[in-house]
mmCIF file of the N, C-alpha and C atoms, coordinates in Angstrom:
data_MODEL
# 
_entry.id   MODEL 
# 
loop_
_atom_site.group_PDB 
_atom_site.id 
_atom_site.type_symbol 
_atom_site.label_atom_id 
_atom_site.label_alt_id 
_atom_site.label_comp_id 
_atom_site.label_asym_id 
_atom_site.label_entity_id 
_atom_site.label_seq_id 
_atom_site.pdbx_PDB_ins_code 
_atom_site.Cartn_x 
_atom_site.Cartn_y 
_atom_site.Cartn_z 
_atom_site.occupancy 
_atom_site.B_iso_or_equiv 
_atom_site.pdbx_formal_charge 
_atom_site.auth_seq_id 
_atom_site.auth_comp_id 
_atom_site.auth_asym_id 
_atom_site.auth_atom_id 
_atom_site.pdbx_PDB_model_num 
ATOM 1   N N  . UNK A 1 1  ? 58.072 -88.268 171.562 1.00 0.00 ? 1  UNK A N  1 
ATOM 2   C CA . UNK A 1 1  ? 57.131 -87.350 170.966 1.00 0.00 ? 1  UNK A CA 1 
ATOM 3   C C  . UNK A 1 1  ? 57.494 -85.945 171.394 1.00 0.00 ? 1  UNK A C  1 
ATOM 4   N N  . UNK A 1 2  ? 57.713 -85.007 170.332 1.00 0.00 ? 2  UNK A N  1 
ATOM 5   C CA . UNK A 1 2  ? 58.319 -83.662 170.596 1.00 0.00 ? 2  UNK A CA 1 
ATOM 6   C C  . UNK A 1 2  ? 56.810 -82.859 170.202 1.00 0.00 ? 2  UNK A C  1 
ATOM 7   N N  . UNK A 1 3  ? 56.718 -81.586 170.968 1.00 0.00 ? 3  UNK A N  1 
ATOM 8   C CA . UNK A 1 3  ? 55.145 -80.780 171.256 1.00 0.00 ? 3  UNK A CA 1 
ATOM 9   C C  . UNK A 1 3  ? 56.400 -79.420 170.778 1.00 0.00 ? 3  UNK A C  1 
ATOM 10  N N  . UNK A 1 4  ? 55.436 -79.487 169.196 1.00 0.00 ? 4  UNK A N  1 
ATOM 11  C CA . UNK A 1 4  ? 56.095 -78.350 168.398 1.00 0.00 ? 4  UNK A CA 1 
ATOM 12  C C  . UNK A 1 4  ? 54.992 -76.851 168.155 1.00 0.00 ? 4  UNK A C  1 
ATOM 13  N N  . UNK A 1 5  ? 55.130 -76.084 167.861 1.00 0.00 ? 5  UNK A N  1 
ATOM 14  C CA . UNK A 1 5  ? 54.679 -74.541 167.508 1.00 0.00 ? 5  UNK A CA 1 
ATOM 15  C C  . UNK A 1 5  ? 54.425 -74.525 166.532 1.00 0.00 ? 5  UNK A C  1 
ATOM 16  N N  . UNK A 1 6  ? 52.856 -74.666 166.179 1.00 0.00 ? 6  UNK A N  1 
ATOM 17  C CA . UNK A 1 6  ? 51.905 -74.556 164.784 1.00 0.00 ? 6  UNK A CA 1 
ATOM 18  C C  . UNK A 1 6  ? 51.584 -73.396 165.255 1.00 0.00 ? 6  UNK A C  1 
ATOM 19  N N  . UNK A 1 7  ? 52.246 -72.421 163.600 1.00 0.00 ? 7  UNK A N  1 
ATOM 20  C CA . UNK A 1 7  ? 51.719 -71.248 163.524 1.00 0.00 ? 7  UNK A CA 1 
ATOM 21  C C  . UNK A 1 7  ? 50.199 -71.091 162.644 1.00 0.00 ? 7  UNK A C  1 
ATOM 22  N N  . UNK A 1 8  ? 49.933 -72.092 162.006 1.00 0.00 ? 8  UNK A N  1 
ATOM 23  C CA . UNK A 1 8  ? 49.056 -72.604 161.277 1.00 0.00 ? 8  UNK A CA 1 
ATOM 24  C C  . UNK A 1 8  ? 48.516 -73.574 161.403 1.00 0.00 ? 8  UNK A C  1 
ATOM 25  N N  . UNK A 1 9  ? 47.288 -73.601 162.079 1.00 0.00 ? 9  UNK A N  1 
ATOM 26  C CA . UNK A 1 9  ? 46.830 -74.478 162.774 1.00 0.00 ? 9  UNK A CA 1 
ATOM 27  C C  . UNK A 1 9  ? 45.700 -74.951 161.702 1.00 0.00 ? 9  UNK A C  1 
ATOM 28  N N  . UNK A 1 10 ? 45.118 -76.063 161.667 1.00 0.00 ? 10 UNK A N  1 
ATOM 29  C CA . UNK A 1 10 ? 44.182 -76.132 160.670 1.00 0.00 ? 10 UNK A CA 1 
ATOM 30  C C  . UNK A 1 10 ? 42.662 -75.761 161.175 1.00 0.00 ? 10 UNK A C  1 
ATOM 31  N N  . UNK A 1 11 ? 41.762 -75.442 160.070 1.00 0.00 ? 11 UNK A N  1 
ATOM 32  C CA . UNK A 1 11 ? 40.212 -75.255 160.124 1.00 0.00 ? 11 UNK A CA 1 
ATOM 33  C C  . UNK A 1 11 ? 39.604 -76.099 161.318 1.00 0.00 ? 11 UNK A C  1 
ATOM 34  N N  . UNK A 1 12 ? 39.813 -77.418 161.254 1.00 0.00 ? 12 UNK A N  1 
ATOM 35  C CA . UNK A 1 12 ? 38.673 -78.220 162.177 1.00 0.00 ? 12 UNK A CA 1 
ATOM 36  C C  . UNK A 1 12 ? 39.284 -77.997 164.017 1.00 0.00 ? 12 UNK A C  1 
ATOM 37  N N  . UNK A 1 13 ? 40.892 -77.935 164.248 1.00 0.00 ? 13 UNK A N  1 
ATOM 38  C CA . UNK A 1 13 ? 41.018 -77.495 165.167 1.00 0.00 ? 13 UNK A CA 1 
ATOM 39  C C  . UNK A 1 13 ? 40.549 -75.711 165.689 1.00 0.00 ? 13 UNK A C  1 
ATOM 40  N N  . UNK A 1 14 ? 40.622 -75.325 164.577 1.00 0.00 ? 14 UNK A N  1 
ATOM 41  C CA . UNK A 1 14 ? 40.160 -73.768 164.844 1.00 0.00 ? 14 UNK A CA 1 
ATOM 42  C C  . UNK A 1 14 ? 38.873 -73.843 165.644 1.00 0.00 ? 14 UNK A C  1 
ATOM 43  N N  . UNK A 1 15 ? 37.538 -74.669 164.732 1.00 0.00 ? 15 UNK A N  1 
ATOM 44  C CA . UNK A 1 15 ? 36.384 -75.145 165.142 1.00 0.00 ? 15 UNK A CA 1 
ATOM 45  C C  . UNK A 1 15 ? 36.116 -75.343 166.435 1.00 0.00 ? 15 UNK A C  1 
ATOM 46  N N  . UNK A 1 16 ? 37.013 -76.300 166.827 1.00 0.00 ? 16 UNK A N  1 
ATOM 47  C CA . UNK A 1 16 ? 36.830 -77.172 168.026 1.00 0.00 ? 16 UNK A CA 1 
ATOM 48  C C  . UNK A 1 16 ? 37.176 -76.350 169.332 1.00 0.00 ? 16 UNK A C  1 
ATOM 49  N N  . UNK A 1 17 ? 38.345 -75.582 169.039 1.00 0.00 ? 17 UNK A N  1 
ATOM 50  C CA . UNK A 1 17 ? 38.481 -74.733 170.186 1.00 0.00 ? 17 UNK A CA 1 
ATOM 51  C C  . UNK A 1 17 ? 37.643 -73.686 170.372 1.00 0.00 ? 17 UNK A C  1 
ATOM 52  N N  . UNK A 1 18 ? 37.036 -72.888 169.006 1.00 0.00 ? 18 UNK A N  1 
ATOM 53  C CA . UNK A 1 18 ? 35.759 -72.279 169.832 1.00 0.00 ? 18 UNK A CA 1 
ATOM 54  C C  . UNK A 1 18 ? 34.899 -73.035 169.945 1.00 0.00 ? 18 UNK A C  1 
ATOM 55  N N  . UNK A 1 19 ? 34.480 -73.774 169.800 1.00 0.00 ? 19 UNK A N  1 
ATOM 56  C CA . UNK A 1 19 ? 33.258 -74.517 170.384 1.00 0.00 ? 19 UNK A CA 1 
ATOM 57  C C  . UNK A 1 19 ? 33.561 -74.827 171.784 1.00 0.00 ? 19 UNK A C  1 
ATOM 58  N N  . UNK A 1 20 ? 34.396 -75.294 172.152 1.00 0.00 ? 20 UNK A N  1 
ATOM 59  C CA . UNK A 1 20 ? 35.223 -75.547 173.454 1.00 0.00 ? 20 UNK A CA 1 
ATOM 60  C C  . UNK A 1 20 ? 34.763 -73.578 173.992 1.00 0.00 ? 20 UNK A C  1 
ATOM 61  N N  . UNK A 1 21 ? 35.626 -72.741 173.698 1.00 0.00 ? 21 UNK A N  1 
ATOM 62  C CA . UNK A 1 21 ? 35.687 -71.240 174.192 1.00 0.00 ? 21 UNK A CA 1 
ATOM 63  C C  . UNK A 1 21 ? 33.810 -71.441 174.684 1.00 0.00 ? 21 UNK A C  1 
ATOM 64  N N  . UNK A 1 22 ? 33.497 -71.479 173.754 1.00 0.00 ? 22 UNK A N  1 
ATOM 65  C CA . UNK A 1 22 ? 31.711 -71.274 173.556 1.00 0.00 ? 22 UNK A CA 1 
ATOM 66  C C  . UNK A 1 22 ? 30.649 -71.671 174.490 1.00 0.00 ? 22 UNK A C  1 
ATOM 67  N N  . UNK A 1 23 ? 31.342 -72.901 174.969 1.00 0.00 ? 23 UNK A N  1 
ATOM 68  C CA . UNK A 1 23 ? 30.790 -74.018 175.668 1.00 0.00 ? 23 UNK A CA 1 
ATOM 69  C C  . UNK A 1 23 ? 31.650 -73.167 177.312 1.00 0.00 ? 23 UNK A C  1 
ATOM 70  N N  . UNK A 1 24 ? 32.741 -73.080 177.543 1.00 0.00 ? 24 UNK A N  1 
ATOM 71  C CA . UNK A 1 24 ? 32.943 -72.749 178.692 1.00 0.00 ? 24 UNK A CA 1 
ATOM 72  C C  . UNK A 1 24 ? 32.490 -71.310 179.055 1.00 0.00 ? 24 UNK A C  1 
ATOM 73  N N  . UNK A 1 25 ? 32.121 -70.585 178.109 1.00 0.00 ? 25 UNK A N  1 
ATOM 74  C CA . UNK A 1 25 ? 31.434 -69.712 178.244 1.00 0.00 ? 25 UNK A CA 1 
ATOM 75  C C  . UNK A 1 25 ? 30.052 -69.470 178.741 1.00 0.00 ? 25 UNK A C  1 
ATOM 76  N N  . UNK A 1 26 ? 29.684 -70.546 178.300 1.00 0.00 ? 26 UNK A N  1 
ATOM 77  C CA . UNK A 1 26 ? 28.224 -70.263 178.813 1.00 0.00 ? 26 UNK A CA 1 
ATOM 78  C C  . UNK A 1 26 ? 27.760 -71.293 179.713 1.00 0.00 ? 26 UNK A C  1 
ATOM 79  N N  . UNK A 1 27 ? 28.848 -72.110 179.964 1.00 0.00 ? 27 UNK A N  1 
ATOM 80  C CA . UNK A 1 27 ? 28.422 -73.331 181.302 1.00 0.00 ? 27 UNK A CA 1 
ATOM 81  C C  . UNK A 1 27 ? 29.286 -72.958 182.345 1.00 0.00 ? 27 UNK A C  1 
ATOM 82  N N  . UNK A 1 28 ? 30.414 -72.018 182.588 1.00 0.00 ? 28 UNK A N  1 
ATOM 83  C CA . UNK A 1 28 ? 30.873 -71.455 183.755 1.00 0.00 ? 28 UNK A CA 1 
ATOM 84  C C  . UNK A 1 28 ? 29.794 -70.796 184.597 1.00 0.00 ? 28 UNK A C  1 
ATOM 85  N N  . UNK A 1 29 ? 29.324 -69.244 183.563 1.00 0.00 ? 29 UNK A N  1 
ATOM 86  C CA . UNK A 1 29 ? 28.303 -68.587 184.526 1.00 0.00 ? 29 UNK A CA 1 
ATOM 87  C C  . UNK A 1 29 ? 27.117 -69.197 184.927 1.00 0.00 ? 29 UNK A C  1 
ATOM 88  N N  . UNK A 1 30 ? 26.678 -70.298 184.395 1.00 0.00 ? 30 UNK A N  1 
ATOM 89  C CA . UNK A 1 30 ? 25.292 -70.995 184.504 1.00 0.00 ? 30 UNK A CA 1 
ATOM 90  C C  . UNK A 1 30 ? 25.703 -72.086 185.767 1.00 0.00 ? 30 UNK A C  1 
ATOM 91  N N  . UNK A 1 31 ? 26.612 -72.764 185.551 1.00 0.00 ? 31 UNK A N  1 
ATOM 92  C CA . UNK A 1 31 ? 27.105 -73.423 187.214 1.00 0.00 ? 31 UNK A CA 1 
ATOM 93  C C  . UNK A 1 31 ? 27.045 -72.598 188.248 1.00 0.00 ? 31 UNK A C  1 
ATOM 94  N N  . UNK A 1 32 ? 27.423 -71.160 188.061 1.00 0.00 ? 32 UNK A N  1 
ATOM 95  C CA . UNK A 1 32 ? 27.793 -70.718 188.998 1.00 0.00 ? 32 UNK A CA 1 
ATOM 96  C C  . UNK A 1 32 ? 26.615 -70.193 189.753 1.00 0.00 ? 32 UNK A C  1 
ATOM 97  N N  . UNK A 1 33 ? 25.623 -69.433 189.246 1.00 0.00 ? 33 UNK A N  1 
ATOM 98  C CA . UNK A 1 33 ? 24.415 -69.741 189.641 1.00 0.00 ? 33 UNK A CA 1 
ATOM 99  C C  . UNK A 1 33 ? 23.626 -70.777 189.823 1.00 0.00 ? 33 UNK A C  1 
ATOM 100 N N  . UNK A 1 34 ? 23.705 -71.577 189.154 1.00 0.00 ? 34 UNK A N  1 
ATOM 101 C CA . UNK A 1 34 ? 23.179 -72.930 190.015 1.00 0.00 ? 34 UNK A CA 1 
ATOM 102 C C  . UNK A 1 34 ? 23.374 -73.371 191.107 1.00 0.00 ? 34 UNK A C  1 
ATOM 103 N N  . UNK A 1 35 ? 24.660 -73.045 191.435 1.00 0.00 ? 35 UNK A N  1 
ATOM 104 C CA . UNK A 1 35 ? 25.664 -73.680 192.735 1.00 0.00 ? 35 UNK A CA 1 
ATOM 105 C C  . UNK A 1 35 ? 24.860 -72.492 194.115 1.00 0.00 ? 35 UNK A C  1 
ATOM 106 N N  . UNK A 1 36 ? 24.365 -71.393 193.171 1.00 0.00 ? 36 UNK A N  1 
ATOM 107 C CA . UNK A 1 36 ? 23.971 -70.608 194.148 1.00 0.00 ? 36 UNK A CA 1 
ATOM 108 C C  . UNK A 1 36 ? 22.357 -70.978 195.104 1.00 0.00 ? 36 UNK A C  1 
ATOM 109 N N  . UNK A 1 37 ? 22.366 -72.051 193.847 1.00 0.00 ? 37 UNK A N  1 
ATOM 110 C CA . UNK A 1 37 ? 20.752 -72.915 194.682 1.00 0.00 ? 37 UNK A CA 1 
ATOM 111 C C  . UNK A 1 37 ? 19.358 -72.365 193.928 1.00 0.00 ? 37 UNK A C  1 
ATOM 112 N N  . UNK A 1 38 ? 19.590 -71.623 192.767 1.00 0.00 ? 38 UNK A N  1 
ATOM 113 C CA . UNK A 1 38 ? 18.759 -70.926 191.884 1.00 0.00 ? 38 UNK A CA 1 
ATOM 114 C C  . UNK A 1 38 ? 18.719 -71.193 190.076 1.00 0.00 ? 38 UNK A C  1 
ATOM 115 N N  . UNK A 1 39 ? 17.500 -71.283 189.378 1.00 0.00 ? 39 UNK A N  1 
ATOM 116 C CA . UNK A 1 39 ? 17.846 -71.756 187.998 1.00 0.00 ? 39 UNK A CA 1 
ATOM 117 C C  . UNK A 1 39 ? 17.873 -70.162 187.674 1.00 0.00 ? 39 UNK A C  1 
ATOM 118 N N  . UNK A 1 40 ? 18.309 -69.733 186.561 1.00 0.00 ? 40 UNK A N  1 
ATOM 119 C CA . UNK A 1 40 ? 18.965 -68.489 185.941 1.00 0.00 ? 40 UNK A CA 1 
ATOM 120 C C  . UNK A 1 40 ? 17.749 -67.780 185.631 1.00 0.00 ? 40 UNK A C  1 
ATOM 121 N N  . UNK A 1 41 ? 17.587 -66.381 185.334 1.00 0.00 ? 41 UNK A N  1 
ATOM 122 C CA . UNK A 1 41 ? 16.423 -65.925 184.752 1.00 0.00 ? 41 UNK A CA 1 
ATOM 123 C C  . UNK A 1 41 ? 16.467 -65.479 183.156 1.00 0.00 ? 41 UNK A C  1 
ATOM 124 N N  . UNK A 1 42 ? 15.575 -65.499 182.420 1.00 0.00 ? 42 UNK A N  1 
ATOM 125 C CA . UNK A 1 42 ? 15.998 -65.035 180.988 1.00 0.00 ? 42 UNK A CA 1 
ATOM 126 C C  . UNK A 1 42 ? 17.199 -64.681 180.522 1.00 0.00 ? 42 UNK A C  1 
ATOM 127 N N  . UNK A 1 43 ? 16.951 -63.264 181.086 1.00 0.00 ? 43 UNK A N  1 
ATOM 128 C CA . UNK A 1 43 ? 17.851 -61.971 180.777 1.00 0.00 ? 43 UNK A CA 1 
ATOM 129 C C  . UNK A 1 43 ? 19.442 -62.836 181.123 1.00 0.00 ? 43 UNK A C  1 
ATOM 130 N N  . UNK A 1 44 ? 19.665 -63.706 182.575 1.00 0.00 ? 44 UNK A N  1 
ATOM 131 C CA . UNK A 1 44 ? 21.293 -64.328 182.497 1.00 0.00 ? 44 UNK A CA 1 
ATOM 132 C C  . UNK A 1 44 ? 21.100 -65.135 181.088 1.00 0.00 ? 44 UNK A C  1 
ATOM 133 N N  . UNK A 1 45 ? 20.903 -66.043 180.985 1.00 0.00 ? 45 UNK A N  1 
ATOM 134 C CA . UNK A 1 45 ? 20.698 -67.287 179.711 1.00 0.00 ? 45 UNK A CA 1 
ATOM 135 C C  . UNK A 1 45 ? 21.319 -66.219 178.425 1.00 0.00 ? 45 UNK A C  1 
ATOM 136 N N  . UNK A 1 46 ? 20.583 -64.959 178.311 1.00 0.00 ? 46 UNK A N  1 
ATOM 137 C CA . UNK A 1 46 ? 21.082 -63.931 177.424 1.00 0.00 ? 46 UNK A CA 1 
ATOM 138 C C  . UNK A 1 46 ? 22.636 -63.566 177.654 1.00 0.00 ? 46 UNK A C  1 
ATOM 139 N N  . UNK A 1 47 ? 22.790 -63.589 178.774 1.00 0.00 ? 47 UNK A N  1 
ATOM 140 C CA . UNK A 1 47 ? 23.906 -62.923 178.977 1.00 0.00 ? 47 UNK A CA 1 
ATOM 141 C C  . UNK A 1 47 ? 24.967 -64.107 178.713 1.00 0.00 ? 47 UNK A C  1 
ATOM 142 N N  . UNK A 1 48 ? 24.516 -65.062 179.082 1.00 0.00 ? 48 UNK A N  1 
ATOM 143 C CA . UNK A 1 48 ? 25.818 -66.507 178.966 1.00 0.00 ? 48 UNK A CA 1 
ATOM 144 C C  . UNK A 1 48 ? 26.037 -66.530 177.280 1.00 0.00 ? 48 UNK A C  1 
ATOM 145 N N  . UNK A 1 49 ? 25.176 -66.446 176.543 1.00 0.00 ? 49 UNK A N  1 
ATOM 146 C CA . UNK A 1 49 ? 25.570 -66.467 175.424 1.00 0.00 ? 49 UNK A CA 1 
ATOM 147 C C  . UNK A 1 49 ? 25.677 -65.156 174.490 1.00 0.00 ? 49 UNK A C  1 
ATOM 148 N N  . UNK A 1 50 ? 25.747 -64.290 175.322 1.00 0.00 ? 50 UNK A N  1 
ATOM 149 C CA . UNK A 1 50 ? 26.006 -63.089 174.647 1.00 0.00 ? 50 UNK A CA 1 
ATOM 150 C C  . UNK A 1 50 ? 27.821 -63.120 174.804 1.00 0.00 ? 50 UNK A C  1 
ATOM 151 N N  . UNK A 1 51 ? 27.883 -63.589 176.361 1.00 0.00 ? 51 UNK A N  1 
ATOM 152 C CA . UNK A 1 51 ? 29.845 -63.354 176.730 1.00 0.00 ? 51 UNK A CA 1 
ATOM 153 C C  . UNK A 1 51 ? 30.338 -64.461 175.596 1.00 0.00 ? 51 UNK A C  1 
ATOM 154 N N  . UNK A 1 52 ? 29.376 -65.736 175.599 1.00 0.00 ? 52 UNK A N  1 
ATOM 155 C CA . UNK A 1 52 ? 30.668 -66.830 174.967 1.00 0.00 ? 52 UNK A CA 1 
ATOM 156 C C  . UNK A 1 52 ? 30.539 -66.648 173.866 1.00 0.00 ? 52 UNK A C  1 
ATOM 157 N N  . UNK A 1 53 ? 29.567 -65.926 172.934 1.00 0.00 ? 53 UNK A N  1 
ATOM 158 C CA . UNK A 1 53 ? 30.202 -65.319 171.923 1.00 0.00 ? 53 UNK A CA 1 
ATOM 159 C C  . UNK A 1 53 ? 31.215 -64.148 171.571 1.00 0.00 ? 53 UNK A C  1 
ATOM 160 N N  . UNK A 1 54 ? 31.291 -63.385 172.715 1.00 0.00 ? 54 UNK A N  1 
ATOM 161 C CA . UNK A 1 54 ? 32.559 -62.366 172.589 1.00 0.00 ? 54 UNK A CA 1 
ATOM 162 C C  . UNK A 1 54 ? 33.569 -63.227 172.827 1.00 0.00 ? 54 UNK A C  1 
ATOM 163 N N  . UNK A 1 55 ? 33.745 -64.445 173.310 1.00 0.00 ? 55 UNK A N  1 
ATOM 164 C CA . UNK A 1 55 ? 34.985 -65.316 173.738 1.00 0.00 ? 55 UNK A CA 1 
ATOM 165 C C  . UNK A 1 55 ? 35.339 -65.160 172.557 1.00 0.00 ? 55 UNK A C  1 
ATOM 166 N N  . UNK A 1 56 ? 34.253 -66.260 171.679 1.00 0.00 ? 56 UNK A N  1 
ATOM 167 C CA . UNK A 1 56 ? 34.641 -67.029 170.369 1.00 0.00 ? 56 UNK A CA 1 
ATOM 168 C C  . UNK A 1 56 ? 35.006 -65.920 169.193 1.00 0.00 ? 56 UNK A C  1 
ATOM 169 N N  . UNK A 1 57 ? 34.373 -64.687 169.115 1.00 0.00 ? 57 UNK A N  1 
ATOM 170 C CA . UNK A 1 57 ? 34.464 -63.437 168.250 1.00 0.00 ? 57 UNK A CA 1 
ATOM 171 C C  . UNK A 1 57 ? 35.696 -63.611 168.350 1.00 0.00 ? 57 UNK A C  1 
ATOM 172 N N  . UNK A 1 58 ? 36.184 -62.954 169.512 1.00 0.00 ? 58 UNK A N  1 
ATOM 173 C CA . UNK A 1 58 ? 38.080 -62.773 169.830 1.00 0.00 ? 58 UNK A CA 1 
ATOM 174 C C  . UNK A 1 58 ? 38.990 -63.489 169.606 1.00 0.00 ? 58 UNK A C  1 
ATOM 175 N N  . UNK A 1 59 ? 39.083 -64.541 169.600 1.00 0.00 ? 59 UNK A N  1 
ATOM 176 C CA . UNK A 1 59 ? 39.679 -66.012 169.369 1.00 0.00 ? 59 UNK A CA 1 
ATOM 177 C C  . UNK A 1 59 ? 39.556 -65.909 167.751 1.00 0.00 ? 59 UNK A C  1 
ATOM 178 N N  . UNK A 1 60 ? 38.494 -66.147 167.626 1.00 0.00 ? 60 UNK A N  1 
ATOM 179 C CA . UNK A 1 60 ? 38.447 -65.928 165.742 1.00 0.00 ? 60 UNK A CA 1 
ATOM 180 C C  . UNK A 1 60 ? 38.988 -64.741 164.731 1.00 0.00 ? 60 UNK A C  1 
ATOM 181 N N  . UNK A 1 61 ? 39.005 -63.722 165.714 1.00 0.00 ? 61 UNK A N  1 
ATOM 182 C CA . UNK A 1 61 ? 39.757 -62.325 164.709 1.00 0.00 ? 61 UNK A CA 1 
ATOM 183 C C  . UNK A 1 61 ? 41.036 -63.057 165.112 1.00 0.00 ? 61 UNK A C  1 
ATOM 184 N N  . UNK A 1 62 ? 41.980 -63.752 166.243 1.00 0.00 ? 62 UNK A N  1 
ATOM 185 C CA . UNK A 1 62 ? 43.212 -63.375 165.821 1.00 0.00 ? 62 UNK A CA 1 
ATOM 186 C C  . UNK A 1 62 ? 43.736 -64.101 164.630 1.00 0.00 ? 62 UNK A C  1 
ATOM 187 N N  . UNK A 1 63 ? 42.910 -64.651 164.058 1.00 0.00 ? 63 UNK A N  1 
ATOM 188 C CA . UNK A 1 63 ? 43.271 -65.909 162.760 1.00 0.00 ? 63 UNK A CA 1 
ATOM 189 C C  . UNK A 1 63 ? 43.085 -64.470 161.581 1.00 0.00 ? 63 UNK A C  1 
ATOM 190 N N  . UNK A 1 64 ? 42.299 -63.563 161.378 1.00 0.00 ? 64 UNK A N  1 
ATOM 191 C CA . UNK A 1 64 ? 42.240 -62.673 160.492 1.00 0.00 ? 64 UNK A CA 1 
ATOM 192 C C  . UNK A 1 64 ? 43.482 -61.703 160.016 1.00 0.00 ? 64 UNK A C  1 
ATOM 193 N N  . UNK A 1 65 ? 43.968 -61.421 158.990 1.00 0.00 ? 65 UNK A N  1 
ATOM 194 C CA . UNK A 1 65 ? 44.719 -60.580 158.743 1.00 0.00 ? 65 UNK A CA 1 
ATOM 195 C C  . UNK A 1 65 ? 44.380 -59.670 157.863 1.00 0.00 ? 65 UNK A C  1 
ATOM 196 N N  . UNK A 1 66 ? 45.329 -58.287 158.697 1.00 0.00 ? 66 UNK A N  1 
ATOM 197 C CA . UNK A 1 66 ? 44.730 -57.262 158.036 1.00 0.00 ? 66 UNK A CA 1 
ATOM 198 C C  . UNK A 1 66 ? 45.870 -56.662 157.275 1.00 0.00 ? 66 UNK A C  1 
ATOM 199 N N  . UNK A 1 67 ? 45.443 -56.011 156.112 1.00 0.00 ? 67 UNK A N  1 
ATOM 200 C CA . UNK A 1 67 ? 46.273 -54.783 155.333 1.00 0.00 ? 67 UNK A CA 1 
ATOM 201 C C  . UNK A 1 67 ? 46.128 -53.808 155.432 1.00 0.00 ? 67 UNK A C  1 
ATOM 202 N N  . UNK A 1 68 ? 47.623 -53.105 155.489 1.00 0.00 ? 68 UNK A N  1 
ATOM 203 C CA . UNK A 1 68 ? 47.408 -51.904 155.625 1.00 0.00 ? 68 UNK A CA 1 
ATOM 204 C C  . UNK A 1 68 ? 47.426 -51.485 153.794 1.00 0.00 ? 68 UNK A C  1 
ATOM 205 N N  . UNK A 1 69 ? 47.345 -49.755 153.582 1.00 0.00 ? 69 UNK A N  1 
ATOM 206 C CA . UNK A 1 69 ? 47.676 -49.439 152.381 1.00 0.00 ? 69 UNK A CA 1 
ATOM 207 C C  . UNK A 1 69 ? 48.904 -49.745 151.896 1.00 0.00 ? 69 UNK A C  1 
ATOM 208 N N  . UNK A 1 70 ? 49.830 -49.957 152.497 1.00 0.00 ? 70 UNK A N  1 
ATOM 209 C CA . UNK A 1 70 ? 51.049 -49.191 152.046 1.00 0.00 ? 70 UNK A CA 1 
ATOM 210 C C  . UNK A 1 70 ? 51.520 -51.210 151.476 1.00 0.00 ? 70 UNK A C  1 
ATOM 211 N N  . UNK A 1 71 ? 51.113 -52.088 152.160 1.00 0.00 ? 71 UNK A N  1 
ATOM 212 C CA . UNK A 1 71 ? 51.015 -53.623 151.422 1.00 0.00 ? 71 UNK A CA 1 
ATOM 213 C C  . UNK A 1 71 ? 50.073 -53.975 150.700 1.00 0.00 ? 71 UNK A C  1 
ATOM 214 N N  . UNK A 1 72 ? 49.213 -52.880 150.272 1.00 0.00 ? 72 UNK A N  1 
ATOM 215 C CA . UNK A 1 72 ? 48.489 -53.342 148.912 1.00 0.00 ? 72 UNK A CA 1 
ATOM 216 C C  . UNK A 1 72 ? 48.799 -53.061 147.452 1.00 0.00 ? 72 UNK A C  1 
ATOM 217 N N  . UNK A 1 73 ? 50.106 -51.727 147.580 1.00 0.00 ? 73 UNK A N  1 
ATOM 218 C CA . UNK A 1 73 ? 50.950 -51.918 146.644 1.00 0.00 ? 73 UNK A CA 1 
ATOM 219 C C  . UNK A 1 73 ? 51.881 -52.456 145.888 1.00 0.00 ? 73 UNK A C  1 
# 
C-alpha cells in the first residue's frame, strides 16, 4: 500500500476533518481547565467555540479559490 498526495480531496473528508479541527478545538481548552479542578465559566464555553471555529474558518478558506482580474479575462 503506497500513501499518495491528494490534491483534491473529496467533500465528506473535507467534513470530517473540520469536525475533527472543531472538536479539538473546543475539548483541548475545556480539559485544560478542568484538569485545573474547576468547571469553565460562560464567557470560556464562548471562547472554546469561538477559537474552534476560527480553526475550522481557516482550514475551509484554503479549499477556496480566488481570482484575480487579470484571469477573468
Amino acid at each position: 500500500m503506497a500513501i499518495k498526495f491528494d490534491l483534491d480531496p473529496t467533500i465528506p473528508r473535507v467534513v470530517i476533518i473540520a469536525l475533527l479541527l472543531f472538536a479539538e478545538g473546543f475539548c483541548i481548552p475545556a480539559y485544560t481547565i478542568t484538569q485545573q479542578g474547576r468547571f469553565p465559566e460562560p464567557v470560556e464555553w464562548v471562547t472554546f467555540v469561538f477559537g474552534a471555529a476560527i480553526q475550522v474558518v481557516t482550514y475551509l478558506l484554503t479549499f477556496l479559490g480566488f481570482k484575480t482580474p487579470e484571469d477573468e479575462k
